[in-house]
DRENDO-114297 format. One record per residue (C-alpha): x, y, z; chain; residue in three letters. Coordinates in nm, 4 decimals, padded with zeros to 6 digits. Layout:
<nodes>
((X, Y, Z), A, ala)
...
</nodes>
This chain:
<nodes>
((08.7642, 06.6555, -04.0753), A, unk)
((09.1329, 06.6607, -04.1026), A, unk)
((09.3459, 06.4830, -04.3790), A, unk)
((09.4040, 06.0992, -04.4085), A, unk)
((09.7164, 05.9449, -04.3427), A, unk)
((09.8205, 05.5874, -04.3443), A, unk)
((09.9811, 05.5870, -04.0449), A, unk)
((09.7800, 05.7508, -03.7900), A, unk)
((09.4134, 05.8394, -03.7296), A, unk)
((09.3852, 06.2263, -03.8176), A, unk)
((09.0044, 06.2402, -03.8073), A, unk)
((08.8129, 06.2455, -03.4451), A, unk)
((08.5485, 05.9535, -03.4864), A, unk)
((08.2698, 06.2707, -03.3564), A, unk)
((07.9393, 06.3177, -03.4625), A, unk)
((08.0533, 06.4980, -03.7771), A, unk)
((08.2578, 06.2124, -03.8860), A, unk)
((07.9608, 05.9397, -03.8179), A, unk)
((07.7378, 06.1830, -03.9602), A, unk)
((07.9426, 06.1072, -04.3408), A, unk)
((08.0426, 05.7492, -04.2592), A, unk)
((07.6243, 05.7169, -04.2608), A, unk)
((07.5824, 05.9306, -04.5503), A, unk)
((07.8171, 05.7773, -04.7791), A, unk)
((07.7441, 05.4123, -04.6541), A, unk)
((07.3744, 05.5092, -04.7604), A, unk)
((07.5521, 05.6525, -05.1276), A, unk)
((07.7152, 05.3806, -05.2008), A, unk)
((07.4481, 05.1406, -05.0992), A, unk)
((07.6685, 04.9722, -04.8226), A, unk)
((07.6394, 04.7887, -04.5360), A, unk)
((07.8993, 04.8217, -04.2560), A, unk)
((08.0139, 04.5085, -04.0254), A, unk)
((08.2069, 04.5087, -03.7133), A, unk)
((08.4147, 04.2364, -03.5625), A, unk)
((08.3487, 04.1721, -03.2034), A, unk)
((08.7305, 04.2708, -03.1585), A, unk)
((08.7175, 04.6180, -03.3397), A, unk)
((08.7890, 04.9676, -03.2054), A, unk)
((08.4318, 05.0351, -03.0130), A, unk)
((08.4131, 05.3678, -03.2329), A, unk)
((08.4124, 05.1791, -03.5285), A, unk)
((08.1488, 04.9005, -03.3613), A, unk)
((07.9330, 05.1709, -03.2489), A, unk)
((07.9127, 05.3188, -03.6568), A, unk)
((07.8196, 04.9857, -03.8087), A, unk)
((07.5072, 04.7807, -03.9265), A, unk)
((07.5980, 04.5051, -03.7508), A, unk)
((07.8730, 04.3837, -03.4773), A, unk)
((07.9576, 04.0244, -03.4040), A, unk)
((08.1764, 03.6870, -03.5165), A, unk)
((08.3196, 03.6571, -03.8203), A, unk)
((08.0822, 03.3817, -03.9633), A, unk)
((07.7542, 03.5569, -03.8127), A, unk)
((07.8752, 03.8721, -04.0012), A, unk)
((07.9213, 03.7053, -04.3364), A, unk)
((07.5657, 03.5118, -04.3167), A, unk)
((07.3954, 03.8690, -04.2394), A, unk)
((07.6420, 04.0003, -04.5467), A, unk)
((07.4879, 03.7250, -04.7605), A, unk)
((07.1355, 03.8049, -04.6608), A, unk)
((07.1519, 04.1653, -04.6792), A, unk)
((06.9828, 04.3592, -04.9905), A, unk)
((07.3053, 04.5863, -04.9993), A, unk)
((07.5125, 04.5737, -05.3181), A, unk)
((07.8167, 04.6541, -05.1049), A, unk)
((07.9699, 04.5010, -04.8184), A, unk)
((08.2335, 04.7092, -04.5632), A, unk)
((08.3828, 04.4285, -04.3449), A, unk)
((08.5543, 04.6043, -04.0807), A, unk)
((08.7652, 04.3287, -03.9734), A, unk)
((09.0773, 04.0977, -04.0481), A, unk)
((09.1350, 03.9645, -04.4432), A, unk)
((09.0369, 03.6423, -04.4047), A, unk)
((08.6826, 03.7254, -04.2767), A, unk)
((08.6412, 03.9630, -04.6103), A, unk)
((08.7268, 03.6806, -04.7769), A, unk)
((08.4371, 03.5158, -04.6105), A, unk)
((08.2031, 03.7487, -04.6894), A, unk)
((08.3322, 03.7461, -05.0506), A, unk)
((08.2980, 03.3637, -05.0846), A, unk)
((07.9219, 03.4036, -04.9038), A, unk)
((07.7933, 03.7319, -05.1435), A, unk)
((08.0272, 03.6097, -05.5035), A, unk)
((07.8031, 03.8415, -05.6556), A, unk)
((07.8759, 04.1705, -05.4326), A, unk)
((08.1108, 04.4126, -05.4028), A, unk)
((08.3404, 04.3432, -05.0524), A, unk)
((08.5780, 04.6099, -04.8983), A, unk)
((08.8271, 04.5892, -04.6789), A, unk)
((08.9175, 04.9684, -04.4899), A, unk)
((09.2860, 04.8157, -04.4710), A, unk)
((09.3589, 04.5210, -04.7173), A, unk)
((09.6865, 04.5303, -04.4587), A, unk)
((09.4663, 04.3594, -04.1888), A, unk)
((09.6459, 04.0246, -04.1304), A, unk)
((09.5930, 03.7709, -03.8797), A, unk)
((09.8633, 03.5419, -03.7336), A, unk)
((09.6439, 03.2636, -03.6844), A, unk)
((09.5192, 03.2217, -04.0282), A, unk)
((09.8531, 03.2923, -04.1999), A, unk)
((10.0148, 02.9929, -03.9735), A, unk)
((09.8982, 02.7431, -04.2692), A, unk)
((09.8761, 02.8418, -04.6231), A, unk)
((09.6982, 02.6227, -04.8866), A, unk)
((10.0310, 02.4691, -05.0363), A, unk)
((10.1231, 02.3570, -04.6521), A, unk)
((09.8139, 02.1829, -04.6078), A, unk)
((09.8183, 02.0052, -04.9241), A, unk)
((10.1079, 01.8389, -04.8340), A, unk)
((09.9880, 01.7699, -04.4889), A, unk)
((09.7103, 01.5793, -04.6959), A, unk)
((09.9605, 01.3827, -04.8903), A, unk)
((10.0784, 01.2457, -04.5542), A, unk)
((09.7301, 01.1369, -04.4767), A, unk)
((09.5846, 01.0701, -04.7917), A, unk)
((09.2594, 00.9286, -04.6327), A, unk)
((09.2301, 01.2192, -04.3502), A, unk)
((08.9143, 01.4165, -04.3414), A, unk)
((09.0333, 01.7901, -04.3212), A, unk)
((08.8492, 02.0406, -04.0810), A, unk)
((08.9398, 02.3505, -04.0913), A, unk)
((08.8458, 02.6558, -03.8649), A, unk)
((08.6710, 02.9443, -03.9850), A, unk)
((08.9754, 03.1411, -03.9058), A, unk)
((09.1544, 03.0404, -04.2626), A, unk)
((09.2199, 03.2010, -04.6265), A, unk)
((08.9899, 03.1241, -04.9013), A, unk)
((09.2633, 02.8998, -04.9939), A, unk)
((09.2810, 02.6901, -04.6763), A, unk)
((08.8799, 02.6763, -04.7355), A, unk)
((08.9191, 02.5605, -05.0649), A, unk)
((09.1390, 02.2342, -04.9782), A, unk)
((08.9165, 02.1560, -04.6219), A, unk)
((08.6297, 01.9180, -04.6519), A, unk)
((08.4521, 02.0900, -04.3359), A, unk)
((08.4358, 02.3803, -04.2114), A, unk)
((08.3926, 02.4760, -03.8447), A, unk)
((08.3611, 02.7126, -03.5760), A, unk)
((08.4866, 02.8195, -03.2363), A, unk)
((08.1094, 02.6924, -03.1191), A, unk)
((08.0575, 02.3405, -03.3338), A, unk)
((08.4607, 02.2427, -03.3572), A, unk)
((08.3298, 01.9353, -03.1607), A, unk)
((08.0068, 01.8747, -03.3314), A, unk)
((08.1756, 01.8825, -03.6703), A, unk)
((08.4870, 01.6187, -03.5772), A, unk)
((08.2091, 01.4275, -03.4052), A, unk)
((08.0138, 01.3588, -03.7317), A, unk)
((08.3025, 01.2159, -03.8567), A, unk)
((08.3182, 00.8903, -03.8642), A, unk)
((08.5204, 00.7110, -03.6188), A, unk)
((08.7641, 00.5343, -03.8023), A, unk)
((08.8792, 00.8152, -03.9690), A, unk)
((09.1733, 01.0214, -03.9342), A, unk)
((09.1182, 01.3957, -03.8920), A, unk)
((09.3338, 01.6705, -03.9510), A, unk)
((09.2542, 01.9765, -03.7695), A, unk)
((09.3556, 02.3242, -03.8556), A, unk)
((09.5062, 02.5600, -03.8084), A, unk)
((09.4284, 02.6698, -03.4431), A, unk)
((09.6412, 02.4068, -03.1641), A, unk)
((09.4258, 02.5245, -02.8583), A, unk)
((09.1234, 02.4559, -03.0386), A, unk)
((09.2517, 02.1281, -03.1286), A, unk)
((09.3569, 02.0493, -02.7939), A, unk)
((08.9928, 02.1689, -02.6981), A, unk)
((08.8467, 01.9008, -02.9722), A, unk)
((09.0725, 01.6023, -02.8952), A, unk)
((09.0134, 01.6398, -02.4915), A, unk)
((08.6216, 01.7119, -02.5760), A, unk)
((08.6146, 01.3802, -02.8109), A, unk)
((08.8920, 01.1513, -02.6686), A, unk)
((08.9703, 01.1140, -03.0630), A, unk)
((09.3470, 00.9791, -03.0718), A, unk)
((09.3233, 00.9771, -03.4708), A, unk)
((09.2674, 01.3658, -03.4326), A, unk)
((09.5927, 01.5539, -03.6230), A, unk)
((09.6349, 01.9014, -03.4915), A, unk)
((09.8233, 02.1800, -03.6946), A, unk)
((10.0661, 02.4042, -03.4768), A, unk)
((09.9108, 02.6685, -03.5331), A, unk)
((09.7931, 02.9924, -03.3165), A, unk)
((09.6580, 03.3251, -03.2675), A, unk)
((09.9455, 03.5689, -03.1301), A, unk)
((09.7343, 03.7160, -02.9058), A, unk)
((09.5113, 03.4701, -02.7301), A, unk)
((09.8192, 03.2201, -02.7083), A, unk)
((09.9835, 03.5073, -02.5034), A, unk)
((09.7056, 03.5048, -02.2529), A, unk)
((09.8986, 03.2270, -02.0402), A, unk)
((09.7615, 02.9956, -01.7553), A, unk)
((09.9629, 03.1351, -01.4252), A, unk)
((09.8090, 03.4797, -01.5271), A, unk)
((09.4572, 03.3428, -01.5509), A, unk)
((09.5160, 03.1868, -01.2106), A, unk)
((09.6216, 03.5097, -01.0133), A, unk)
((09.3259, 03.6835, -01.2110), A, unk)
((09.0913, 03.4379, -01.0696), A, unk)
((09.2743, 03.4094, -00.7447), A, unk)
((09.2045, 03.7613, -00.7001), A, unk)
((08.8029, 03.8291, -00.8476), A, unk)
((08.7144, 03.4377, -00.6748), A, unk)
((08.3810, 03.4979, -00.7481), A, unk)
((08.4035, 03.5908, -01.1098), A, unk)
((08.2822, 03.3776, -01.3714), A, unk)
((08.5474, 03.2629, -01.6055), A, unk)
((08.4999, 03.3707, -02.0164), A, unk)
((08.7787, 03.1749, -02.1992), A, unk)
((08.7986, 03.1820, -02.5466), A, unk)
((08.9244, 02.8399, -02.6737), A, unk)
((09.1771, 02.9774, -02.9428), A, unk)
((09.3622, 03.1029, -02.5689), A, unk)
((09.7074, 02.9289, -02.4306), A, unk)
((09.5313, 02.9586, -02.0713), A, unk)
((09.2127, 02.7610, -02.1699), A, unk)
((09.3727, 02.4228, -02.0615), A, unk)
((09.4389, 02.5766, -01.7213), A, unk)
((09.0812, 02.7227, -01.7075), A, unk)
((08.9792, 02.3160, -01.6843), A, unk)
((09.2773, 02.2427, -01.4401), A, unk)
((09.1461, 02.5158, -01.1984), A, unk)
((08.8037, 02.3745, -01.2508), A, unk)
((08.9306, 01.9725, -01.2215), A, unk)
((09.1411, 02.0820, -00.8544), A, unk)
((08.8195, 02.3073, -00.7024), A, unk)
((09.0442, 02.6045, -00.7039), A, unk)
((08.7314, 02.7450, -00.9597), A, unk)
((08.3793, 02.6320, -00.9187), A, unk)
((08.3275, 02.3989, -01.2214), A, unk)
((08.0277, 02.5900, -01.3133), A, unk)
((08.1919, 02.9652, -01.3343), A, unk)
((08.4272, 02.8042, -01.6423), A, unk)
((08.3149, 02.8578, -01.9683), A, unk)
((08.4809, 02.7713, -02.2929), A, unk)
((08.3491, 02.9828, -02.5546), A, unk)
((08.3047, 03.1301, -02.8687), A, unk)
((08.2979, 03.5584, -02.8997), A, unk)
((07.9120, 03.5306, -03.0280), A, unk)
((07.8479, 03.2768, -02.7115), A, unk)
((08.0237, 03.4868, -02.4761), A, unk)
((07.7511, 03.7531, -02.5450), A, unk)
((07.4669, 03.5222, -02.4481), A, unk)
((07.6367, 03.3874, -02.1531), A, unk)
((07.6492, 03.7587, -02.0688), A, unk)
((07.2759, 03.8145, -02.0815), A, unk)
((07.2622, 03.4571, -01.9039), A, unk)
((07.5252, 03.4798, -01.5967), A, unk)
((07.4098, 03.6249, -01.2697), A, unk)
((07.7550, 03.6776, -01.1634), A, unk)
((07.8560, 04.0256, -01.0706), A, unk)
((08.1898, 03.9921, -01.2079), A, unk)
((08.3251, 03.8156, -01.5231), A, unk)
((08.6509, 03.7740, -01.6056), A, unk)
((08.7452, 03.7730, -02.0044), A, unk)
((09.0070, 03.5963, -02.1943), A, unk)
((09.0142, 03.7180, -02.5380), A, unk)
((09.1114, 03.9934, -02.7499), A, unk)
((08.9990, 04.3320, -02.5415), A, unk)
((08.7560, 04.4897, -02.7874), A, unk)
((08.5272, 04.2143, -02.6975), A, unk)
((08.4976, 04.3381, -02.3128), A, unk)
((08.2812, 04.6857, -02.5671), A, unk)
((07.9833, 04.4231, -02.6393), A, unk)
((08.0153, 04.2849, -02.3599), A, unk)
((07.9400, 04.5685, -02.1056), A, unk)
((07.6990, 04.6979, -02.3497), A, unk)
((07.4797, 04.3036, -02.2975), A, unk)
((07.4923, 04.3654, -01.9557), A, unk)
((07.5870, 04.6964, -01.8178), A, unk)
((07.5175, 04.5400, -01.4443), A, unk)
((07.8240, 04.3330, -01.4507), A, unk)
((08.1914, 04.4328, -01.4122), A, unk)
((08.3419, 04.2662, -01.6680), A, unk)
((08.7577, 04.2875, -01.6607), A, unk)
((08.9907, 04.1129, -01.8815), A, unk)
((09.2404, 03.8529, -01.7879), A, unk)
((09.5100, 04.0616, -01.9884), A, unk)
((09.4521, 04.4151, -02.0815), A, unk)
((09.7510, 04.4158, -02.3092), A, unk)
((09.5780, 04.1375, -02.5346), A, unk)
((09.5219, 04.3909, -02.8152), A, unk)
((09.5531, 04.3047, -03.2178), A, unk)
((09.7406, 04.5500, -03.4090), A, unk)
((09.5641, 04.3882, -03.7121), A, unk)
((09.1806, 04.4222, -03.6098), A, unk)
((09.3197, 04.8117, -03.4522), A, unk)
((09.3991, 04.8743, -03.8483), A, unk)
((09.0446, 04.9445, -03.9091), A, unk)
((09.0626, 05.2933, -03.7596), A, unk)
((08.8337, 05.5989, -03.8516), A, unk)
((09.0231, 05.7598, -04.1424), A, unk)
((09.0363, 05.4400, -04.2667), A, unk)
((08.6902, 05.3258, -04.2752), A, unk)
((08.6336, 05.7214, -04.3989), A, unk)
((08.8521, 05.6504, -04.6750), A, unk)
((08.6801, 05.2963, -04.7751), A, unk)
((08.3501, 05.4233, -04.8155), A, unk)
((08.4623, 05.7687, -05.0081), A, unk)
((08.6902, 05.6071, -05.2624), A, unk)
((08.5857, 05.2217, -05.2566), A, unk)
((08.9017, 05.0889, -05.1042), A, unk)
((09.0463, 04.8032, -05.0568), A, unk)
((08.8604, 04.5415, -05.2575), A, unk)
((08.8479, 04.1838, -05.1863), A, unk)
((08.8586, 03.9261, -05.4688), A, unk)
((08.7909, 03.5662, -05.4620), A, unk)
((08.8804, 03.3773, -05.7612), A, unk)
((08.5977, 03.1657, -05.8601), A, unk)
((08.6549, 02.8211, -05.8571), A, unk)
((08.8172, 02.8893, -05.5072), A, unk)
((08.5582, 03.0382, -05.3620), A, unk)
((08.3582, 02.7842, -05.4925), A, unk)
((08.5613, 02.5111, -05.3174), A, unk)
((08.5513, 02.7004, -04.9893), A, unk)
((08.1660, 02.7610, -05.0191), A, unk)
((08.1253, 02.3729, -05.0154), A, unk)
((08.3560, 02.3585, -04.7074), A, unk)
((08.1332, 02.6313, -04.5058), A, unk)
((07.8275, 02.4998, -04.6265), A, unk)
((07.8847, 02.1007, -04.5224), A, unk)
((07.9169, 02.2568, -04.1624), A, unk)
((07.6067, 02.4648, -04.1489), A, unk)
((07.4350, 02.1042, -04.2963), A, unk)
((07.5857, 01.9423, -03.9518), A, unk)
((07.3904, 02.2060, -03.7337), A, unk)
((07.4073, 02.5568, -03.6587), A, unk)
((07.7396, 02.7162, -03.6214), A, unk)
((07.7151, 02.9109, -03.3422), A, unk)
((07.9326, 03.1944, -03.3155), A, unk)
((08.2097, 03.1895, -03.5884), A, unk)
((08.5376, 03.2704, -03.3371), A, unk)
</nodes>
């Protein structure tokens, strides 16, 4: 296998090379996670592919002294603040995500000093930070749930993800619901008039819309004016668009979400043509995690992700008040 760089992928993810990203997982007593959103290669290697929060649960319940999280930061992070007592590595500690970085914890303490009686919900999607200063935790999947245990008279503050607000306040009709500016570069680029001409053209396609995307608003408006069957529309989460997968008896689906989620997807249900609203809605960030990087992680036990205590702590108590309102679901 041919030298590491950090720029490019040298090594050809072949038989060879998951032949020794087994072997050393088994050496070093690891178990590998892929994101939904991942490069399928590096899916098709791991333990275990799926959501963010799913992925950290499994983490926490695995026997494995090490956890590989091949995803973003902040879902390492999870993992960490799930499993304080493993070891969690990251194959690129330079795998961002817009979304999460759009608050930081200093931001959203003083968006708490505005509204010093708020009840902060946070999405999954945060730092450890954000975690730390957020009374509940949600998910892509319970967002609603959680903001509906809430009592009524209380003002929320929802972060950081605006479409997933929007999502909340239309599902609740909550008018003391505060909703950060926040989004994910990629879904928000996956814009209404393109869903339209996508649906316009596949009309009998069922509709997958993740509800982080800028086009999830006109999902509903197609739905609302008949120019979609009500029923084809879906709203959901990357685990839930899996089941709905196994579920639909469409013959064509139409995806709105990061690309590497149309890999599961086909392999649920091979039957069904399954096409994505915008093939260019790639991250650069989850693309990080390539195979000489995930070769690297596991033969020198890079990058490491560290929680401080009493922060992880914090966030733990966030994460776990939401799992005590119900199952999650899936995390994104």
């Amino acid at each position: 296998m041919a030298a590491t760089t950090e720029t490019a992928t040298a090594t050809r993810p072949d038989t060879a090379w998951r032949d020794e990203i087994r072997r050393l997982a088994a050496e070093r007593d690891a178990v590998l996670l892929a994101h939904n959103y991942q490069l399928p290669e590096i899916q098709e290697v791991a333990d275990h592919t799926g959501d963010s929060l799913a992925l950290s649960r499994i983490a926490a319940e695995s026997e494995a002294s090490v956890i590989v999280f091949c995803g973003v930061h902040f879902m390492a992070e999870t993992a960490k603040i799930l499993s304080p007592d493993k070891t969690v590595l990251i194959p690129d500690a330079r795998a961002g995500c817009s979304l999460a970085d759009s608050i930081d914890g200093a931001q959203l303490r003083d968006w708490k000093a505005e509204h010093p009686d708020a009840v902060v919900v946070s999405y999954v999607n945060t730092t450890a930070e954000v975690k730390a200063e957020t009374d509940i935790c949600c998910t892509s999947s319970n967002a609603v749930d959680v903001v509906r245990s809430i009592p009524a008279e209380r003002e929320v503050l929802f972060c950081p993800d605006q479409f997933l607000g929007a999502h909340v306040k239309r599902e609740t009709g909550r008018e003391n619901l505060h909703v950060w500016a926040g989004e994910c570069h990629v879904h928000a680029g996956i814009n209404g008039p393109e869903l339209a001409e996508r649906a316009a053209s596949v009309p009998d396609a069922d509709l997958f819309i993740h509800p982080e995307c800028g086009c999830a608003t006109s999902a509903l408006y197609l739905a609302g004016a008949g120019t979609v069957p009500a029923e084809k529309v879906k709203i959901l989460s990357t685990g839930d668009m899996v089941t709905a997968a196994r579920e639909t008896e469409a013959s064509s689906v139409l995806v709105a979400t990061e690309i590497g989620m149309l890999h599961q997807l086909r392999k649920a249900a091979p039957e069904i043509d399954f096409q994505a609203v915008n093939e260019r809605a790639s991250c650069r960030y989850m693309k990080m995690i390539t195979a000489d990087a995930l070769l690297r992680c596991l033969r020198d036990g890079t990058d490491e992700v560290r929680v401080d205590a009493a922060t992880a702590q914090r966030a733990r108590d966030a994460v776990r008040r939401m799992i005590a309102i119900g199952q999650p679901g899936g995390g994104e």
